[in-house]
Backbone and ligand atoms as CSV (ligand in chain L), in Angstrom:
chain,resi,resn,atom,element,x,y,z
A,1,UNK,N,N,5.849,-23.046,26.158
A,1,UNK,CA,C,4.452,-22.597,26.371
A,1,UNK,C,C,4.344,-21.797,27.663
A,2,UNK,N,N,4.491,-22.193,28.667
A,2,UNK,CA,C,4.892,-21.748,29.743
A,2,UNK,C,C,5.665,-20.596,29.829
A,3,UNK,N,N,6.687,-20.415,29.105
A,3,UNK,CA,C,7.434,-19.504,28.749
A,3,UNK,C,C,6.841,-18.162,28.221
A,4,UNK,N,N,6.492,-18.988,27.250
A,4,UNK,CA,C,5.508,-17.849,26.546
A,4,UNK,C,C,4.634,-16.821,27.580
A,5,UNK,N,N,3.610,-17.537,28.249
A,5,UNK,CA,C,2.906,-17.516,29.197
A,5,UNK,C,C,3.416,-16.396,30.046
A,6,UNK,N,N,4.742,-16.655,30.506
A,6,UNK,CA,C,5.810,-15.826,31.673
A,6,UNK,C,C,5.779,-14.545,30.542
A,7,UNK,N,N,6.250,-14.634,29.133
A,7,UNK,CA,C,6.940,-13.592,28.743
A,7,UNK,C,C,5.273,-12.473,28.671
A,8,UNK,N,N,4.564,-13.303,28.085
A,8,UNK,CA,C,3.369,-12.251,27.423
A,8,UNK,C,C,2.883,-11.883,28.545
A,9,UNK,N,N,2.964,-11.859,30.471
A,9,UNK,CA,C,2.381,-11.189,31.183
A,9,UNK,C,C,3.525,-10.267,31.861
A,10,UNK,N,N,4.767,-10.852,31.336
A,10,UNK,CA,C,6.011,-9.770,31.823
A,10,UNK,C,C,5.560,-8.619,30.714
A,11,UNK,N,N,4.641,-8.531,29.337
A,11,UNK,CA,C,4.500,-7.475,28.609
A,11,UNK,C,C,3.711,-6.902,29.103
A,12,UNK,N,N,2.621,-7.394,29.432
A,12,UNK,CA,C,1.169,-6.698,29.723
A,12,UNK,C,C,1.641,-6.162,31.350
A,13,UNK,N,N,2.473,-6.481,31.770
A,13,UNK,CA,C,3.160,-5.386,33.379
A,13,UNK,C,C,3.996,-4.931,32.871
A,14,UNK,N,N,4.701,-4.573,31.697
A,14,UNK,CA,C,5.554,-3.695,31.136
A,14,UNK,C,C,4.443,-2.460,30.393
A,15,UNK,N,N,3.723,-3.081,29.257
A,15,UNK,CA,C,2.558,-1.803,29.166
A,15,UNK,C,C,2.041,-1.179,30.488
A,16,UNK,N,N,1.222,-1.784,30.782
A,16,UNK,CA,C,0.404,-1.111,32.350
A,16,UNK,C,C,1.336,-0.241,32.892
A,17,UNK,N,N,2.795,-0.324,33.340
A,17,UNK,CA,C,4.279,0.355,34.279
A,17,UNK,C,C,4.301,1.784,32.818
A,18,UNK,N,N,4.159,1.365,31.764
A,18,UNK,CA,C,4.459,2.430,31.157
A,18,UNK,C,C,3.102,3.064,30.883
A,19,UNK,N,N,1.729,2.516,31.111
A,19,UNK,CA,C,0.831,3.217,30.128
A,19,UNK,C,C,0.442,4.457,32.045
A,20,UNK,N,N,0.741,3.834,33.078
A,20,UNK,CA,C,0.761,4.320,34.505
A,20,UNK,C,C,1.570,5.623,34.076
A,21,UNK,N,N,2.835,5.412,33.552
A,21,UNK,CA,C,3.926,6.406,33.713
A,21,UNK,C,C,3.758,7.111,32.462
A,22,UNK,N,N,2.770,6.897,31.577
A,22,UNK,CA,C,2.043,8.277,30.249
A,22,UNK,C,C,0.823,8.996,31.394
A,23,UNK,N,N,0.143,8.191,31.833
A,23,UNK,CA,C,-0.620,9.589,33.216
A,23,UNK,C,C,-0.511,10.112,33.761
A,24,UNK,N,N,0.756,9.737,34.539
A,24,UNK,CA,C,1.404,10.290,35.420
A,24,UNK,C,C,1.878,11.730,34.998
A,25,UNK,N,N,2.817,11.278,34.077
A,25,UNK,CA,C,3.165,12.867,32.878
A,25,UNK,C,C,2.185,13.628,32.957
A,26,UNK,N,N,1.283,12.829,32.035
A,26,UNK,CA,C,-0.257,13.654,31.331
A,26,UNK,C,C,-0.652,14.288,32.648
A,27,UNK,N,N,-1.035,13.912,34.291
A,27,UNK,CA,C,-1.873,14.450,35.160
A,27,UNK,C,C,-0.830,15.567,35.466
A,28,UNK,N,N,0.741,15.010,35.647
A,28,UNK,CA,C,1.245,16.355,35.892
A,28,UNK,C,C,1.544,17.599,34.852
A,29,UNK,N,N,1.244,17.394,33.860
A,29,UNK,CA,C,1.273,18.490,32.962
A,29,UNK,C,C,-0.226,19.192,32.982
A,30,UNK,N,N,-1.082,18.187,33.324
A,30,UNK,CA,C,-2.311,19.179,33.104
A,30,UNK,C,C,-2.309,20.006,34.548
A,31,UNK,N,N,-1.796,19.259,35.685
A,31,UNK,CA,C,-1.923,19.963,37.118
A,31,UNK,C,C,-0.954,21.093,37.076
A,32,UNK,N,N,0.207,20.897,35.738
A,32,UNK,CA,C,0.876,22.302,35.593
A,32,UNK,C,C,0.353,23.133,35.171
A,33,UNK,N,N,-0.534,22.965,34.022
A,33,UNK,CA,C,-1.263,24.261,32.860
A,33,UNK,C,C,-2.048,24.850,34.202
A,34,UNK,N,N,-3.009,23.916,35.304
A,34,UNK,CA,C,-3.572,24.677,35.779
A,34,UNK,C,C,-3.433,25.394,36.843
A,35,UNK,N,N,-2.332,24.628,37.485
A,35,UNK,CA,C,-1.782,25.986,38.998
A,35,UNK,C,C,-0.205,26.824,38.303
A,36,UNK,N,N,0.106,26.601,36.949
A,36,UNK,CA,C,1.442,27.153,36.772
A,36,UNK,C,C,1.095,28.545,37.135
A,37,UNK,N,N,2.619,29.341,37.739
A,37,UNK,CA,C,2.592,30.270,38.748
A,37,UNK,C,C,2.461,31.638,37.149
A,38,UNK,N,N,1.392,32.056,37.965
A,38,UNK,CA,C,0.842,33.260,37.174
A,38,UNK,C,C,1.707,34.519,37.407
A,39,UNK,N,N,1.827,35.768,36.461
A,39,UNK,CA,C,2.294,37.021,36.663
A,39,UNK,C,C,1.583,37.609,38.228
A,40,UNK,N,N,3.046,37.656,39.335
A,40,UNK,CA,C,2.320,38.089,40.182
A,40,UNK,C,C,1.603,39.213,40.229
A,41,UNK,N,N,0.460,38.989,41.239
A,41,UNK,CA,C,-0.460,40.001,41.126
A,41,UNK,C,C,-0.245,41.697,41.348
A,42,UNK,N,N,0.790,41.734,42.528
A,42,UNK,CA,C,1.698,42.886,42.937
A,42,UNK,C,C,2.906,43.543,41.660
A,43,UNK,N,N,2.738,42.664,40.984
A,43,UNK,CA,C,4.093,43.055,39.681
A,43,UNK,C,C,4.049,44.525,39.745
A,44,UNK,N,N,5.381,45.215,40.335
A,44,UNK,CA,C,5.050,47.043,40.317
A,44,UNK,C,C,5.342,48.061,39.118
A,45,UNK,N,N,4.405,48.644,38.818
A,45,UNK,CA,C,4.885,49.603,37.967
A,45,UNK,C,C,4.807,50.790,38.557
A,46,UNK,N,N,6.007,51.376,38.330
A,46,UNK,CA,C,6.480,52.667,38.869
A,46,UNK,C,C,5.694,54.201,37.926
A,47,UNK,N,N,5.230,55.191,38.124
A,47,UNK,CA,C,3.932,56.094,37.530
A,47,UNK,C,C,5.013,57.685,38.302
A,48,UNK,N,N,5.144,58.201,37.215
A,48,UNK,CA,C,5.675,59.824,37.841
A,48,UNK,C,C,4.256,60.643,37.468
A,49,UNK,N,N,3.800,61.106,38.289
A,49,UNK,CA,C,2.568,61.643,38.573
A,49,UNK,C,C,2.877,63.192,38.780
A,50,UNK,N,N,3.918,63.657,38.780
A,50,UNK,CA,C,4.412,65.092,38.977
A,50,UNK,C,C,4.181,66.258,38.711
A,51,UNK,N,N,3.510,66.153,37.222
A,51,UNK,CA,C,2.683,66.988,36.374
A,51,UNK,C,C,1.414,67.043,36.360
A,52,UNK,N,N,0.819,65.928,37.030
A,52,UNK,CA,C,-0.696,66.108,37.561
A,52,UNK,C,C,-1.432,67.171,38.406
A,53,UNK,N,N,-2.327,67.783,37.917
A,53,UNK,CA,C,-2.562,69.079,38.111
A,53,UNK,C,C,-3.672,68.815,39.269
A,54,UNK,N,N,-3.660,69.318,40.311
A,54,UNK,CA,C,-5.183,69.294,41.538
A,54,UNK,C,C,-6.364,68.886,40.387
A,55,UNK,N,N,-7.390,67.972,40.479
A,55,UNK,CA,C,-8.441,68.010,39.909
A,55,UNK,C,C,-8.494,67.430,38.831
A,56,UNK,N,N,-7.176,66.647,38.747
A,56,UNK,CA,C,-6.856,65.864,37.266
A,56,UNK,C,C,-6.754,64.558,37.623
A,57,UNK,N,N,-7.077,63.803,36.861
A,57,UNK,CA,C,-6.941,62.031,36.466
A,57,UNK,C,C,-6.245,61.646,35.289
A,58,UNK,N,N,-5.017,61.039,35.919
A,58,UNK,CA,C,-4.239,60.105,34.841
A,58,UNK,C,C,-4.624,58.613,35.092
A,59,UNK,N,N,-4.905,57.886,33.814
A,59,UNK,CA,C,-5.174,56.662,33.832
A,59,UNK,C,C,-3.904,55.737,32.926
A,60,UNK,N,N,-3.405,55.097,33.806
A,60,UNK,CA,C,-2.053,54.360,33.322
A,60,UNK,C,C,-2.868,52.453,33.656
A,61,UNK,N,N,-2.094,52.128,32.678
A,61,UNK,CA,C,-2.594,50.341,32.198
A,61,UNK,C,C,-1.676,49.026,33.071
A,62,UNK,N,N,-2.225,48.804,34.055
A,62,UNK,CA,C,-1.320,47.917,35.020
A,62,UNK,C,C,-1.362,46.639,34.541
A,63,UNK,N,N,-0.651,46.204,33.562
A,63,UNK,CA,C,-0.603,44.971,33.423
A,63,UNK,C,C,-2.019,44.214,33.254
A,64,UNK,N,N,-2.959,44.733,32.384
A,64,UNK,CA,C,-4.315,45.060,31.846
A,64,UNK,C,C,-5.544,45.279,32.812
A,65,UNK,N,N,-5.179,45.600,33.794
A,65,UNK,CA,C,-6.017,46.748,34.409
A,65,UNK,C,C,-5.386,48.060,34.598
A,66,UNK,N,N,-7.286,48.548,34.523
A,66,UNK,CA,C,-6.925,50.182,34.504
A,66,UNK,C,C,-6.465,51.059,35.887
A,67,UNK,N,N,-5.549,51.402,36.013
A,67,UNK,CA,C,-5.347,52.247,37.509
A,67,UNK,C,C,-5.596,53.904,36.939
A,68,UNK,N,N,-6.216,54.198,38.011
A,68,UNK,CA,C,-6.374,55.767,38.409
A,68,UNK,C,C,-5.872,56.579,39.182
A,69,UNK,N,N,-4.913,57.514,38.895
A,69,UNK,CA,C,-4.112,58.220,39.859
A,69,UNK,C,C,-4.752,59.811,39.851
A,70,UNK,N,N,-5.863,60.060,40.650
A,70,UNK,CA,C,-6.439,61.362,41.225
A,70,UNK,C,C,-5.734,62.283,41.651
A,71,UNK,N,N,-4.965,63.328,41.403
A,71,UNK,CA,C,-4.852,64.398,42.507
A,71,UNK,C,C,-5.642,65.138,42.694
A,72,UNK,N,N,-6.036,65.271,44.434
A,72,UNK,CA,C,-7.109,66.091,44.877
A,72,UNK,C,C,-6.599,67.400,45.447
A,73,UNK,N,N,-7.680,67.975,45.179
A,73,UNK,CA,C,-7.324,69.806,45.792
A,73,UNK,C,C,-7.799,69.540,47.485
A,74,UNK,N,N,-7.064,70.876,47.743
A,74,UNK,CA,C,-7.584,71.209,49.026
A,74,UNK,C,C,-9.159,71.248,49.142
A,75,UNK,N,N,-9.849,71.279,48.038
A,75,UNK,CA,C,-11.379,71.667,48.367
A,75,UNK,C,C,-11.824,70.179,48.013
A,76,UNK,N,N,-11.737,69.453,47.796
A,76,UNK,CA,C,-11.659,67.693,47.328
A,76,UNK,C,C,-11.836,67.108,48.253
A,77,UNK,N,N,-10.797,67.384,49.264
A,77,UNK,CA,C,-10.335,66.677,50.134
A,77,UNK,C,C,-11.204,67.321,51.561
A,78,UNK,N,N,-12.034,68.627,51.449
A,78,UNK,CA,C,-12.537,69.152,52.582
A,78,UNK,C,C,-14.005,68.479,52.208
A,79,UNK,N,N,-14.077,68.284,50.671
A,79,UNK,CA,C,-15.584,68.083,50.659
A,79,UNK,C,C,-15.807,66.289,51.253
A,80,UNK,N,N,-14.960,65.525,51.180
A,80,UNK,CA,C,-15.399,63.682,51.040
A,80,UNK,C,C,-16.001,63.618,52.844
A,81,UNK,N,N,-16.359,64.855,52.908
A,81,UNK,CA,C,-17.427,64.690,54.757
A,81,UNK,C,C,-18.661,65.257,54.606
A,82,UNK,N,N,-19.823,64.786,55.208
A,82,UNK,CA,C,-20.796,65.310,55.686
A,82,UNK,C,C,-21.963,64.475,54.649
A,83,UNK,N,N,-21.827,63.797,54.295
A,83,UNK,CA,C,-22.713,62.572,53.483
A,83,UNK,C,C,-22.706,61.156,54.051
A,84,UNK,N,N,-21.838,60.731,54.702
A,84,UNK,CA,C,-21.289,59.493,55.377
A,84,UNK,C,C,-22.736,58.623,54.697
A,85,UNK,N,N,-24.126,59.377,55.439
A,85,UNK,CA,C,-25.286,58.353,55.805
A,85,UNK,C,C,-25.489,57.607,54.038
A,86,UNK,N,N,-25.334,58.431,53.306
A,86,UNK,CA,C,-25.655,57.960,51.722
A,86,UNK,C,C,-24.677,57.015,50.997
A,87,UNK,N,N,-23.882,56.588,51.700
A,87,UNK,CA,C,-22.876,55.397,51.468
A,87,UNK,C,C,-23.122,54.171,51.865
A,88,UNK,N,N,-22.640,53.241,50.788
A,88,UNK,CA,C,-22.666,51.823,51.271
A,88,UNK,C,C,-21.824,51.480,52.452
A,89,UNK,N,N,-20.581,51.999,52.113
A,89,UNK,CA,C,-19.637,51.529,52.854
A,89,UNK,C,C,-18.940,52.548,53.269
A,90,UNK,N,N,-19.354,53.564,54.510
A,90,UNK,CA,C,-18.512,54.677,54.339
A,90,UNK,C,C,-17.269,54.364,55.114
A,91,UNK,N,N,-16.766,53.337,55.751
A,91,UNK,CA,C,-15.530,53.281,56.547
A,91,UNK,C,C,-15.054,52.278,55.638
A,92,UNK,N,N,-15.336,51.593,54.875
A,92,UNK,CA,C,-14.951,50.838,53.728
A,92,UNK,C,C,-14.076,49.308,54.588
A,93,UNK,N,N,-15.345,49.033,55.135
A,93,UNK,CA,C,-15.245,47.673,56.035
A,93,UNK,C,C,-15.234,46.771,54.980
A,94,UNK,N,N,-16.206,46.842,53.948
A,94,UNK,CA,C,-16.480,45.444,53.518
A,94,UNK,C,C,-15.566,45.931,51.874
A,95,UNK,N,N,-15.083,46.578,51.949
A,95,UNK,CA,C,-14.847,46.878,50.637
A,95,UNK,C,C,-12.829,46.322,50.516
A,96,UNK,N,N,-12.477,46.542,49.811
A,96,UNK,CA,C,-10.819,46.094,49.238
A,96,UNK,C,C,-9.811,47.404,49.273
A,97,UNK,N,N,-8.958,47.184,49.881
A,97,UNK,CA,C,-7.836,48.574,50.233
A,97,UNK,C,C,-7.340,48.083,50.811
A,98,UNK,N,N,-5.697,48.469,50.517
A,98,UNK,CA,C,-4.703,47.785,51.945
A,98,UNK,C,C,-4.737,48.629,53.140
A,99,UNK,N,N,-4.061,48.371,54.196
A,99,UNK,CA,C,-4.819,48.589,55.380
A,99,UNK,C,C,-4.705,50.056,55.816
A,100,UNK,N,N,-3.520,50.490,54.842
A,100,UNK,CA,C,-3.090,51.523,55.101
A,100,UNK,C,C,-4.276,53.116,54.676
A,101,UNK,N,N,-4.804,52.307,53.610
A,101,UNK,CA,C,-5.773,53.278,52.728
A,101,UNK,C,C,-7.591,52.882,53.307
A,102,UNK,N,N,-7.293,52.228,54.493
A,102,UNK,CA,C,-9.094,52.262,55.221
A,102,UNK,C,C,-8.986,53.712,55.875
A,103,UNK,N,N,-9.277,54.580,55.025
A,103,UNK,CA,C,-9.759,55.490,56.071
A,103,UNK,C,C,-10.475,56.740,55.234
A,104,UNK,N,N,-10.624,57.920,55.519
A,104,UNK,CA,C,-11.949,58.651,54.666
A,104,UNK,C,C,-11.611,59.136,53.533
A,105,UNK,N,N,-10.375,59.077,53.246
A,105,UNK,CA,C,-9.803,59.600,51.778
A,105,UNK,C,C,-8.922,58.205,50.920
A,106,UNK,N,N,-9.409,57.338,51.606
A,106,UNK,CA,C,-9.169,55.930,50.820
A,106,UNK,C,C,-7.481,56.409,50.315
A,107,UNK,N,N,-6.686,56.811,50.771
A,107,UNK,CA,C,-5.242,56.649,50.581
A,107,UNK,C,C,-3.978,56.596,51.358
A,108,UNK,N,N,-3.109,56.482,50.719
A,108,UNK,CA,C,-1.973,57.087,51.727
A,108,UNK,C,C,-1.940,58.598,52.058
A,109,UNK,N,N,-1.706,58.870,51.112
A,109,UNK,CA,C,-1.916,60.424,51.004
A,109,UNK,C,C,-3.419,61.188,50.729
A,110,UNK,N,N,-3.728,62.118,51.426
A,110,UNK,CA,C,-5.031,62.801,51.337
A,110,UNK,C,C,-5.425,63.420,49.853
A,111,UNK,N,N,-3.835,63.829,49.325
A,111,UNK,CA,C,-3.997,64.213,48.229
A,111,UNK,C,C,-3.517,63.638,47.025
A,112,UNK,N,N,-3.587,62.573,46.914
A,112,UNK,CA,C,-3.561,61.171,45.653
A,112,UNK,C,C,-4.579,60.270,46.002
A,113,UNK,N,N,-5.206,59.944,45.523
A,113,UNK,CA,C,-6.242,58.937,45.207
A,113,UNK,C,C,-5.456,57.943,43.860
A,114,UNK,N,N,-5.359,56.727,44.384
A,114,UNK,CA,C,-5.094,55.416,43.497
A,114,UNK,C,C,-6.085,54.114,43.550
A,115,UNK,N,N,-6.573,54.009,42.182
A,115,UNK,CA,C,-7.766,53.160,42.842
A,115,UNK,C,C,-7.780,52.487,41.231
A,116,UNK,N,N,-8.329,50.882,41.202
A,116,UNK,CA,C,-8.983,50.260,40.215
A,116,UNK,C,C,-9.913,51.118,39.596
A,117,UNK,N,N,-9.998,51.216,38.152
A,117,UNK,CA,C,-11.002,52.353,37.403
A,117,UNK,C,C,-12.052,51.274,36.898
A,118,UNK,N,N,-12.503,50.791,38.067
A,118,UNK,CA,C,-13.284,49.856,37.400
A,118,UNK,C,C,-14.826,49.303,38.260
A,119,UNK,N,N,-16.002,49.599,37.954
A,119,UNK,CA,C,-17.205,49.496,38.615
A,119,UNK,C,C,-17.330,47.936,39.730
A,120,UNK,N,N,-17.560,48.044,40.543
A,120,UNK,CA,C,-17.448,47.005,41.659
A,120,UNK,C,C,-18.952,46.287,41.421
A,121,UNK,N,N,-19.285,46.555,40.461
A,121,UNK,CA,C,-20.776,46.035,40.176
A,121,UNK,C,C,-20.503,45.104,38.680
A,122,UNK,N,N,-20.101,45.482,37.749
A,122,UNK,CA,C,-20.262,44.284,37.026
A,122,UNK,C,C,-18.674,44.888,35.743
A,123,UNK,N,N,-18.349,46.151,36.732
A,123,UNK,CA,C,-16.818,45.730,35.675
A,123,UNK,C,C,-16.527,47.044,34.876
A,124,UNK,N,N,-17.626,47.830,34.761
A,124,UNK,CA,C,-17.461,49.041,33.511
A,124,UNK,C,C,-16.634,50.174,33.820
A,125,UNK,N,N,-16.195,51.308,33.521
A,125,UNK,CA,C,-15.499,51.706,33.904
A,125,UNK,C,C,-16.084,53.251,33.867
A,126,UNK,N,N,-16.359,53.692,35.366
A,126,UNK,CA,C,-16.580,54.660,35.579
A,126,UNK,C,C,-15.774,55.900,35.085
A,127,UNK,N,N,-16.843,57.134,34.889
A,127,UNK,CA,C,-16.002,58.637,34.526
A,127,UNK,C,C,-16.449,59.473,35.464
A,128,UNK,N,N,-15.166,60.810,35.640
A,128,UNK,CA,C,-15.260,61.327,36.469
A,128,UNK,C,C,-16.122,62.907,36.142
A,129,UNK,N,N,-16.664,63.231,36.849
A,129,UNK,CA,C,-17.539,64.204,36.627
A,129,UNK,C,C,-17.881,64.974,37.801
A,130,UNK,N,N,-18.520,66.280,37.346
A,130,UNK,CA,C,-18.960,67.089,38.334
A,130,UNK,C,C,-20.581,66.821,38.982
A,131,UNK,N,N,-20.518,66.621,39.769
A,131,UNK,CA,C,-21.806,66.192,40.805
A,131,UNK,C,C,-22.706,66.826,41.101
A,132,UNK,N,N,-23.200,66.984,41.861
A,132,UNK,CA,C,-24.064,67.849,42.944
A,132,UNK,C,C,-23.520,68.573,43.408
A,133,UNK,N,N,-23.978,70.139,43.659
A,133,UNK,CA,C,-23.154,71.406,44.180
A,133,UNK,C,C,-21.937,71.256,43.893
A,134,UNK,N,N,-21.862,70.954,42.551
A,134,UNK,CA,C,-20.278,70.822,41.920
A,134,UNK,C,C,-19.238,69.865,42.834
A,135,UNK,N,N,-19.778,69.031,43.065
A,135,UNK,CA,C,-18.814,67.831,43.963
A,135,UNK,C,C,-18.763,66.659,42.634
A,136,UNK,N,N,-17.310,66.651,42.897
A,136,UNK,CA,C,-16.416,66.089,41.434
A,136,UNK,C,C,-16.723,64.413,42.453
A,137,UNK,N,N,-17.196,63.435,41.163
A,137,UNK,CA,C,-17.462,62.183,41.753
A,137,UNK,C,C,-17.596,60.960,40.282
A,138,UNK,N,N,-17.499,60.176,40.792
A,138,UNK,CA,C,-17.426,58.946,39.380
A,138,UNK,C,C,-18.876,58.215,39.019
A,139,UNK,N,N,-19.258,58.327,37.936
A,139,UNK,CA,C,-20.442,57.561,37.343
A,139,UNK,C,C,-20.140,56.885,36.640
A,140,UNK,N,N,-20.590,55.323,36.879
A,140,UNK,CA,C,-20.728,54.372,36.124
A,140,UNK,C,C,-21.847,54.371,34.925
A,141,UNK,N,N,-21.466,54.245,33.967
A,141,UNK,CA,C,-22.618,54.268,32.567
A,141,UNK,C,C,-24.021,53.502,32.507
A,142,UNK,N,N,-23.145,52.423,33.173
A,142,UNK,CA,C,-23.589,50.949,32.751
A,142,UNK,C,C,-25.054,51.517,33.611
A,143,UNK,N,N,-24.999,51.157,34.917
A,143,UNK,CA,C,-25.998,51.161,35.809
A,143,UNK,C,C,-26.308,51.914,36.776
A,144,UNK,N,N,-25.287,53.147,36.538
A,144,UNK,CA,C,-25.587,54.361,37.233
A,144,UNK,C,C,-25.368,54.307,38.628
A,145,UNK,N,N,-24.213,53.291,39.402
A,145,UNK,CA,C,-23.609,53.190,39.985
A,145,UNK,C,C,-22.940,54.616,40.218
A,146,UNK,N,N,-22.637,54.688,41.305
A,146,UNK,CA,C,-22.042,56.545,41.860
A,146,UNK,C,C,-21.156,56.044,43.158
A,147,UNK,N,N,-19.944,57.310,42.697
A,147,UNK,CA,C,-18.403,56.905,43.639
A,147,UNK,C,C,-17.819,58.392,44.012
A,148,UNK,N,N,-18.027,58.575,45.563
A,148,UNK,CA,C,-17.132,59.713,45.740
A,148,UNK,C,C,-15.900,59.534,45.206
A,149,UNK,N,N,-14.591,60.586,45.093
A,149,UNK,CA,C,-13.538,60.519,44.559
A,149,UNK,C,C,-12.742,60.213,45.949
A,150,UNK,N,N,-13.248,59.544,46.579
A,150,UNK,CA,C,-12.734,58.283,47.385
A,150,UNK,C,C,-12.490,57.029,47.363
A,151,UNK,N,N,-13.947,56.969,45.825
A,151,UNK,CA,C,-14.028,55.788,45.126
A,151,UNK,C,C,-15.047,55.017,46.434
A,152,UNK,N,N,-15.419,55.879,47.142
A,152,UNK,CA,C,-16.938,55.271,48.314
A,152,UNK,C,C,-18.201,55.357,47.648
A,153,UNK,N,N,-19.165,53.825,47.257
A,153,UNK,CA,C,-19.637,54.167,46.635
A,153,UNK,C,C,-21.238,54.662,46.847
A,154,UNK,N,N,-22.088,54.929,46.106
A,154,UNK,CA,C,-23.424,55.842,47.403
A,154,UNK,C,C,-24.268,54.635,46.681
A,155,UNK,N,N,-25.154,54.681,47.896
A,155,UNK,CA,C,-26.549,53.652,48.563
A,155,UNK,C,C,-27.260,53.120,46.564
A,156,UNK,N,N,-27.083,54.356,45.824
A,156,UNK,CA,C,-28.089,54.680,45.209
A,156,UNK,C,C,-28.345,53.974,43.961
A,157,UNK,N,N,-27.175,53.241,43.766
A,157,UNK,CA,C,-26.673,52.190,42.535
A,157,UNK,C,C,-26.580,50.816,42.663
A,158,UNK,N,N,-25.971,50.021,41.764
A,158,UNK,CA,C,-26.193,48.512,42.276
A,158,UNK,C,C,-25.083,48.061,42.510
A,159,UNK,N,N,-23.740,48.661,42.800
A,159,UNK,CA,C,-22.550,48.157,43.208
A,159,UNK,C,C,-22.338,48.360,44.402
A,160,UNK,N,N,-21.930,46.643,44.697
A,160,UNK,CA,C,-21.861,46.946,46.062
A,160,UNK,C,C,-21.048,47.112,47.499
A,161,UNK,N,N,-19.955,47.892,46.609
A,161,UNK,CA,C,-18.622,47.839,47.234
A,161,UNK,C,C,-17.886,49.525,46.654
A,162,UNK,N,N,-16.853,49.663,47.459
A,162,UNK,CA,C,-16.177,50.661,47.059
A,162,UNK,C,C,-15.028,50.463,46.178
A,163,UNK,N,N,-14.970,51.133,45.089
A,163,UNK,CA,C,-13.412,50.931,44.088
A,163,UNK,C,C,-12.808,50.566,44.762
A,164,UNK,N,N,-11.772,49.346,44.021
A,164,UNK,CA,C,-10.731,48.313,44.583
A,164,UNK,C,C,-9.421,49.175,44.328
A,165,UNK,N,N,-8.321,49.551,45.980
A,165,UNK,CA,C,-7.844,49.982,45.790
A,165,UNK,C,C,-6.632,48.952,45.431
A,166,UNK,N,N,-5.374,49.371,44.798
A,166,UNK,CA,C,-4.199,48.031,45.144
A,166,UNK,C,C,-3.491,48.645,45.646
A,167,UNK,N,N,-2.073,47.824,45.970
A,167,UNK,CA,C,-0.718,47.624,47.088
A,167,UNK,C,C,-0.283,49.137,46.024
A,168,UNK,N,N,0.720,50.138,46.912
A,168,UNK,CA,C,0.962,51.125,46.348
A,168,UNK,C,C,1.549,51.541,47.385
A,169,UNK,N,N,2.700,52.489,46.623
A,169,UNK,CA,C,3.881,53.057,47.930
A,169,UNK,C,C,4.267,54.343,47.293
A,170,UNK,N,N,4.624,55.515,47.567
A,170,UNK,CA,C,4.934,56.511,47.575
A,170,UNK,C,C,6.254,56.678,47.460
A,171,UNK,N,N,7.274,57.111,46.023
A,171,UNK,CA,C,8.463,57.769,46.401
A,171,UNK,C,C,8.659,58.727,45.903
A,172,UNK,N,N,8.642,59.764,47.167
A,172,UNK,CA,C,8.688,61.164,46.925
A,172,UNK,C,C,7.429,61.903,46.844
A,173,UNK,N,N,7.965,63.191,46.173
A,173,UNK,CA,C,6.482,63.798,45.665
A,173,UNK,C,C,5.989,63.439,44.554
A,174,UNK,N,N,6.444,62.394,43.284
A,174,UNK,CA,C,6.251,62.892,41.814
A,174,UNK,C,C,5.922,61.497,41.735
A,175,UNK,N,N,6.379,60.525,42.073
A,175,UNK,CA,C,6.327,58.880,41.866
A,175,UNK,C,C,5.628,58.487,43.057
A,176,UNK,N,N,4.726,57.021,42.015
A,176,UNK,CA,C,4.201,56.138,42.641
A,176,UNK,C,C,4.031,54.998,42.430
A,177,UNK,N,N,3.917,53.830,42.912
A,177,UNK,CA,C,4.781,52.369,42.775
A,177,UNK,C,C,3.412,51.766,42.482
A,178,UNK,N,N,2.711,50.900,41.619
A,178,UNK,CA,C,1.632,50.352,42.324
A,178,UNK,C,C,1.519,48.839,41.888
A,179,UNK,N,N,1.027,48.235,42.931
A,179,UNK,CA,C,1.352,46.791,43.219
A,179,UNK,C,C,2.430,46.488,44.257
A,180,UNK,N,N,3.132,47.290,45.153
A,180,UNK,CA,C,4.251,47.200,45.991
A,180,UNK,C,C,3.808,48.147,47.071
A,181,UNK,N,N,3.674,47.591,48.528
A,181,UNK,CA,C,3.147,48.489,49.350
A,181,UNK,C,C,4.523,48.561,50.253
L,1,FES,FE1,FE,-21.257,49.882,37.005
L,1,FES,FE2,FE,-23.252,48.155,36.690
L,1,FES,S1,S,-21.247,48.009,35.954
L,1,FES,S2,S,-23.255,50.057,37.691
């Protein structure tokens, strides 16, 4: 009887040791599904841009976002001055760019523009168009959001940030890396 007694609570601490060590599993498999290590965000894809003509936009698919690779003309690049005041963000303090691309032509280079093709307001994806006194600039559909081809965006819309630029490196004249700075 006694025996008994001993054996049937040596079971019920044999369940409990094992039903402990089915949660244990279970919490670490669910704590896997939810921090397991994602496609890094930088993953680079390499873009030969060589054939891009001054005044043209190629849009290539980064690992399901849209990137935009601008080449700007000499007259592109003379016009992104003398508006500053009609910008949200014209030094692009509060806005996303690596550190290299804070400055008035949002790039490495004056004459490539690389930027998220994608509205900083709720996601849509701006087109590029001719502006005011023919100043080439991006309109959002959705809400009429407006982006120099700096991707700086003006006072006048409801987004409230400038196109998100990403990590991006330069090799050569014809290629460009993006996600790898
Ligand atoms: Fe572009 Fe709203 S999504 S203005």
């Amino acid at each position: 009887m006694n025996k008994d007694r001993i054996a049937g609570s040596e079971r019920r601490r044999l369940y409990l040791a094992g039903g402990l060590c089915a949660l244990g599993v279970g919490l670490g498999v669910a704590r896997y599904v939810v921090t397991r290590p994602q496609p890094p965000a930088g993953h680079p894809l390499p873009v030969d841009f060589g054939d891009l003509a001054p005044g043209k936009l190629m849009t290539v698919d980064w690992h399901g976002r849209t990137v935009w690779i601008l080449r700007r003309s000499a007259d592109d690049i003379a016009a992104l001055a003398g508006y500053e005041s009609e910008l949200a963000d014209p030094a692009s303090l509060l806005s996303l760019q690596p550190e290299g691309c804070r400055n008035a032509h949002r790039s490495l280079r004056p004459e490539l523009f690389v930027a998220i093709g994608q509205c900083t307001h709720q996601g849509c994806p701006p087109a590029l168009r001719s502006g005011a006194g023919n100043r080439a600039e991006f309109l959002c559909p959705c809400h009429s959001s407006k982006y120099d081809i700096a991707g700086r965006v003006f006072r006048t819309g409801p987004a409230p940030a400038n196109l998100v630029i990403p990590e991006y490196h330069l090799e050569g004249d014809r290629r460009v890396v993006i996600g790898e700075a």
